[in-house]
N, C-alpha and C positions, 0 to 999 in steps of 0.2 A: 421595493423588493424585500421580499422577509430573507432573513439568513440560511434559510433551506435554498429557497429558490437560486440564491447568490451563490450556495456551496453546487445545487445542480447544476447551474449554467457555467460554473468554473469547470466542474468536472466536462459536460460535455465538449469544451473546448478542448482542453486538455485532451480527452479521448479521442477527438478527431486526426491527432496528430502523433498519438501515442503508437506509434510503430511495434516499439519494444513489447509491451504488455500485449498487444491485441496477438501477437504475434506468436508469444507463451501460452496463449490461451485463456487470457483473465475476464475473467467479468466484473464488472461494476457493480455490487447487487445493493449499497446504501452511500449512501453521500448527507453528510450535516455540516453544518461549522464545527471545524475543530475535529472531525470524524471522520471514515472511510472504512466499506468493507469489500474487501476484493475475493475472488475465490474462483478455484481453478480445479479439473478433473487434472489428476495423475497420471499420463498417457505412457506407452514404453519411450520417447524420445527425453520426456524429462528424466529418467532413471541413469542411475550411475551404472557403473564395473559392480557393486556390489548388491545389483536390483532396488536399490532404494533411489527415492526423490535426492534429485542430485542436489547438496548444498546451498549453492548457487541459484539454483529454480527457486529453491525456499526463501532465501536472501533477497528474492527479485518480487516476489511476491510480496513479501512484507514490506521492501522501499516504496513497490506501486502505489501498497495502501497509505504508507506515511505521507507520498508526495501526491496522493487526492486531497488527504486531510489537511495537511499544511499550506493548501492553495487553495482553500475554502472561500476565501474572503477575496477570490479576485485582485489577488496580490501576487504579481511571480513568487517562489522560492524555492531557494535548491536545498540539501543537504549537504549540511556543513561536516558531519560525523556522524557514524553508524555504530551499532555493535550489533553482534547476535549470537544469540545461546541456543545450540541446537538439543532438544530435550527427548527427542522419541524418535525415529524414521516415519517419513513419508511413505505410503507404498501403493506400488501400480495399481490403480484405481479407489485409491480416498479420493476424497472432495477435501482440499483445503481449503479452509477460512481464515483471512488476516481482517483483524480488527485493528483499526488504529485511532489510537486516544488521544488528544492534545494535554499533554499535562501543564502545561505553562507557553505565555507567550509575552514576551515582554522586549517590544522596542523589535526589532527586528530580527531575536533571536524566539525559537520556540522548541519544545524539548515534546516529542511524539512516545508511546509507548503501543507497540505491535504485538498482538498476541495471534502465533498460528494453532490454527488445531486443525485436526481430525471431522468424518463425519460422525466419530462415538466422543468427539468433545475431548482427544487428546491433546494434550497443547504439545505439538512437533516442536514451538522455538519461538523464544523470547527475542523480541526486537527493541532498540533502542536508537532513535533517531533524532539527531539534533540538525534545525531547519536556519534559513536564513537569508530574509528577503531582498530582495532583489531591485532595481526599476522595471518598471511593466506593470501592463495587468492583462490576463486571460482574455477579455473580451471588453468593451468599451462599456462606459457605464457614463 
């Protein structure tokens, strides 16, 4: 099994059971090792008190993608530590895109970087995700 095919078949596990996300609205649109790109249309339920993309939706979205990328390898992991830097507003009807990058993995700790944007390429909000594996794996190998 090449490492694409290992990062798809984690993810599609993962998504079978993924309540949370399917539930927000996300889609799956890339899956690698070490990578994940999730993206989601801005509906009015996601909007705050002040017509923007509610914090939290943005925040949930960038975890999603952290916790595709960081389970690439058919390995459980949760998040261990989070940050995020909200940089622009979200608004009713963008297309958001979370990229998520593995910056490092070493032993059971791994350190993710989530970039969201816009559909004109605004980046809404910097993510910082530190991962941390678990026992299990997503599907039998």
């Amino acid at each position: 099994m090449t490492p694409k095919e290992r990062a798809e078949k984690s993810a599609a596990a993962m998504w079978a059971d993924d309540n949370a996300s399917q539930w927000a609205g996300f889609e799956i649109t890339s899956v690698d090792e070490g990578t994940a790109t999730l993206e989601m249309s801005v509906e009015k339920h996601h909007c705050n008190g002040h017509g923007i993309c509610h914090g939290g939706v943005t925040f949930m979205l960038a975890d999603s993608a952290f916790a595709f990328a960081c389970n690439s390898r058919n390995q459980a992991t949760v998040a261990q530590h989070n940050i995020v830097s909200y940089l622009a507003p979200g608004r009713l009807g963008d297309r958001l895109r979370a990229e998520a990058t593995e910056l490092s993995l070493t032993g059971r700790s791994g350190i993710y970087d989530v970039k969201v944007t816009n559909q004109s390429g605004t980046v809404i909000a910097e993510f910082r995700g530190m991962s941390r594996a678990i026992k299990g794996q997503l599907f039998e190998e």
